[in-house]
C-alpha positions, 0 to 999 in steps of 0.5 A, a space after each residue: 500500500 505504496 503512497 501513489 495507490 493512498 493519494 488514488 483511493 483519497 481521490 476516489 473519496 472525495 472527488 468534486 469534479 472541477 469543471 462540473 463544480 464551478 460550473 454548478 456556482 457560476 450558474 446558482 450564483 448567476 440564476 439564483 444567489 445574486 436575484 435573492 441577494 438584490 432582494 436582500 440588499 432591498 430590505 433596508 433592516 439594521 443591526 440592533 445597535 444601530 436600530 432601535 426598533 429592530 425588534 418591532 419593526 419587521 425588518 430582521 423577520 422580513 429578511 428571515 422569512 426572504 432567506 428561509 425561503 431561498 434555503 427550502 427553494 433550493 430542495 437540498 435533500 434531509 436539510 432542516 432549516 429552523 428559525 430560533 428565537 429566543 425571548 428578547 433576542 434576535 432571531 437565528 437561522 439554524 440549518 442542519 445536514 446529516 452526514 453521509 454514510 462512509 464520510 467520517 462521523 464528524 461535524 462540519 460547521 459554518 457561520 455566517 450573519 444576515 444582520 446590516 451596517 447603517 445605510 449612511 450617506 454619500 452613496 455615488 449616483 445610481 448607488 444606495 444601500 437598499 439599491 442594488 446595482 450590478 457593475 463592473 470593476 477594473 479587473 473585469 469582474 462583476 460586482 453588486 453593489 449594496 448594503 450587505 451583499 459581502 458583509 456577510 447577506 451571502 453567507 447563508 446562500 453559499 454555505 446551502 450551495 456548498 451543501 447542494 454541489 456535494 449532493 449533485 456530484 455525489 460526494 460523501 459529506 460529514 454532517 454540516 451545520 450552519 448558524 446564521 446569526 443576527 446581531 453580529 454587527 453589534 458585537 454578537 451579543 445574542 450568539 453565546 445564548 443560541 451557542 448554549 442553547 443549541 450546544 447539543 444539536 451543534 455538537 463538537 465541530 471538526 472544522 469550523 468555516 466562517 465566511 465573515 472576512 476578508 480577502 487580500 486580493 482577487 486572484 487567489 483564496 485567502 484565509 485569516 490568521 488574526 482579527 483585532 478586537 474592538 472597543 466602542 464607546 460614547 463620550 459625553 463633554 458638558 460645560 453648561 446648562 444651554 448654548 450662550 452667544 459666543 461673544 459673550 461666554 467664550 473665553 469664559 467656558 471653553 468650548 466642549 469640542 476642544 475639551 473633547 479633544 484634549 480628552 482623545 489627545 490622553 489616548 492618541 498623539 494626534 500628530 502620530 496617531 499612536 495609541 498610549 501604551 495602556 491598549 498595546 501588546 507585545 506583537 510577535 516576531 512573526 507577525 512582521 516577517 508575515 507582514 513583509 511576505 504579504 506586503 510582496 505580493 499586495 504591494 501599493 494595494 495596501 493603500 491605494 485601495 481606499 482611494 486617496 485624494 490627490 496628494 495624500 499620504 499614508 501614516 507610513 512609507 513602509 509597506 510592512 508597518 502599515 500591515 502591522 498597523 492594520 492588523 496588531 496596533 491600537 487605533 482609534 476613530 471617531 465614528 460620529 458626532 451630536 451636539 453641533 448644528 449643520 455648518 449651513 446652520 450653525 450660528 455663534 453660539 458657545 455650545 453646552 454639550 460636544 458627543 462623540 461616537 469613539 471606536 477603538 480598534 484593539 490588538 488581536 490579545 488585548 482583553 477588551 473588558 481591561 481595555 474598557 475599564 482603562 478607556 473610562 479612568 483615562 477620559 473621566 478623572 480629572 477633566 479639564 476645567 472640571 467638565 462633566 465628562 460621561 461615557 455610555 453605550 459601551 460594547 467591545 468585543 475580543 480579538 484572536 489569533 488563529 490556531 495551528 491548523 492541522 496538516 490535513 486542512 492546510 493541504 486541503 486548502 492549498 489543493 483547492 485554490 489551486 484547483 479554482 484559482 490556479 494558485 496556493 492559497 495566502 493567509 493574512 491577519 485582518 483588522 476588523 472584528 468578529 467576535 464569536 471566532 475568540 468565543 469559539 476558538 476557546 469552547 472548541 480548542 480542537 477544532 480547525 477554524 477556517 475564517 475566510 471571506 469576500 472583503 477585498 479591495 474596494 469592497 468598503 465593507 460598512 461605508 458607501 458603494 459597499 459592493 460584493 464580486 461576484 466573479 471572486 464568489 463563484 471561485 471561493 464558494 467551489 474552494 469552500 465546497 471543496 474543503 468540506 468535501 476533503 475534510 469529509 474524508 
């Protein structure tokens, strides 16, 4: 039983054949994903933390209901599909697969989320966030443009087509589970309820897909080793009791915006952008010998990418840290702003209250709860001029780094790009949150976890022209399909 007549019996196992398989996602994702992703786009529903109503205004069950139908529709044989809602909490979307005989008795799961960043404003003519419009990008790919379609609405489609392409072809498969969630982009709160909840109908995955990142590039598959943490908060600066003119009280009070920023200055030098060393850790040696491979093959990528005005620079000229930057160091944004009036209507008036939306990116290992507690003692003791100084709406959810993935899963996925894309696979650490992945990776410490995605390069993911390539989804989902496939046997 030489190792030639091994590899012949392995293929025998677990054969999708790769002309039939992206065949098969070139056509569901033309005929079938992409209208039902247009339907999605158009519901205009929120994540909880940005919609007060979320729970009574039918939006989130309006969008379930859209894709519940879409699974049945797909006539996937034996896979059950359940709404679960807990009291208070919002709903789930639980789909279950029963593996096939002769694959190996272990569970597969895969996540994904339906729930949407806000709407917000400056959307280019012919686009908006509930209107989905399809285009075409410099690489000749095919996008759809819209809120939600690759953060992460087609997450749920890909994972009942992976399910439907092994039954097409045949192909043994372990039993699959997929969990949907709704409340993801306010920093999964709910999930951990639904985990337990379900803990025994779930069971204890082998491999665990999460379809919620991104991608370096277009051309190849890409996973993700790490994910920062983040930590949200609202910080309220207030001086007095109504807004006076400013002839007569400035110079008196100061103005609360510079209060304000006096305060952020205690977190962030504001000419580096360096973050105190209060929310910073110690970054591994080979999180920068991994930045300089990866800054070889994206290159000017890296920045070029978020389309900079004429004449503008990035925070470094060094390729490598600006990876680094991205990926392991704190970095603070001010997401939004109350308390001022619009600029075509804003009179002379010393304002008596500044609120600014504060959004902390932390390292991958920083604990989030230690980081909230520094934020508060920093900002609120000791303020200048004794501003009354508040912090509310608080919320912060834990970074990771990746495990070591097991021999049989880096093979698997080296195969498989290569079979779809005709090249190895490429793995970077990524900059934005999914905070059930460090839940996860610590109730299933010997599970894979494969974290990949569609966020790639001008994708603009929460921000305006948000498009999904749809050209780069046909080719990811055979590569996914084709990892549970593999993992199957």
């Amino acid at each position: 039983f030489n190792l030639k007549n091994k590899k012949n019996t392995l293929k025998k196992k677990m054969s999708l054949e790769q002309d039939k398989t992206q065949n098969y996602f070139n056509d569901v994702w033309d005929k079938s994903i992409v209208p039902a992703l247009k339907k999605y786009i158009e519901i205009p529903s929120q994540s909880p933390a940005y919609d007060s109503d979320c729970m009574t205004n039918g939006l989130q069950e309006k969008v379930v209901e859209l894709l519940v139908n879409w699974v049945k529709e797909q006539k996937v044989e034996g896979l059950k599909v359940e709404v679960v809602t807990l009291k208070g909490r919002t709903p789930l979307i639980f789909l279950e697969l029963d593996g096939v005989k002769g694959a190996k008795d272990e569970t597969i799961m895969m996540y994904g989320h339906f729930d949407k960043q806000p709407p917000m404003e400056g959307w280019k003519k012919g686009k908006g966030p509930y209107t989905p419009t399809e285009g075409t990008i410099e690489n000749g790919h095919k996008v759809l443009y819209g809120r939600g379609g690759a953060d992460d609405g087609y997450s749920i489609f890909a994972i009942v087509a992976t399910m439907k392409a092994l039954q097409l072809q045949n192909v043994k498969h372990s039993r699959i589970v997929g969990v949907i969630e709704g409340c993801e982009e306010s920093g999964s709160f709910d999930l951990p309820h639904y985990i337990d909840h379900l803990k025994d109908r779930i069971g204890t995955p082998r491999l665990v897909v999460c379809l919620d990142s991104g991608t370096g590039d277009y051309e190849t598959f890409w996973i993700t080793t790490s994910l920062r943490g983040i930590l949200c908060a609202n910080m309220h600066v207030s001086m007095i009791e109504e807004g006076v003119h400013s002839g007569s009280g400035s110079g008196i009070y100061a103005d609360t915006f510079r209060v304000a920023k006096s305060l952020i200055s205690r977190i962030e030098n504001e000419e580096t952008g360096v973050i105190v060393d209060d929310f910073q850790v110690d970054i591994p040696d080979s999180v920068y010998e991994a930045a300089k491979e990866t800054a070889k093959t994206l290159g000017k990528t890296i920045y070029s990418q978020h389309k900079p005005l004429e004449g503008v620079k990035s925070m470094s000229d060094s390729l490598e840290e600006l990876l680094v930057n991205n990926t392991w160091k704190p970095m603070l944004s001010v997401t939004g702003c109350s308390g001022m009036p619009p600029v075509h209507t804003a009179g002379n008036v010393l304002r008596p209250k500044t609120s600014l939306r504060l959004s902390l990116r932390l390292p991958p290992t920083k604990d989030p709860k230690e980081a909230e507690e520094q934020m508060k003692a920093i900002l609120t003791k000791n303020t200048p001029y004794g501003a009354k100084v508040e912090l509310d709406d608080c919320h912060s959810g834990s970074g990771m780094t990746a495990l070591p993935l097991s021999n049989e899963l880096l093979t698997s996925m080296n195969n498989a790009s290569k079979k779809f894309f005709g090249k190895p696979y490429l793995a970077q650490g990524e900059g934005g949150s999914i905070p059930f992945m460090k839940m996860l990776k610590q109730k299933l410490p010997k599970a894979d976890i494969c974290i990949t995605g569609l966020l790639g390069p001008g994708s603009n993911a929460h921000s305006v022209d948000e498009f999904i390539n749809i050209t780069y989804a046909k080719k990811l989902n055979a590569v996914v399909c084709q990892i549970v496939a593999d993992i199957s046997n």
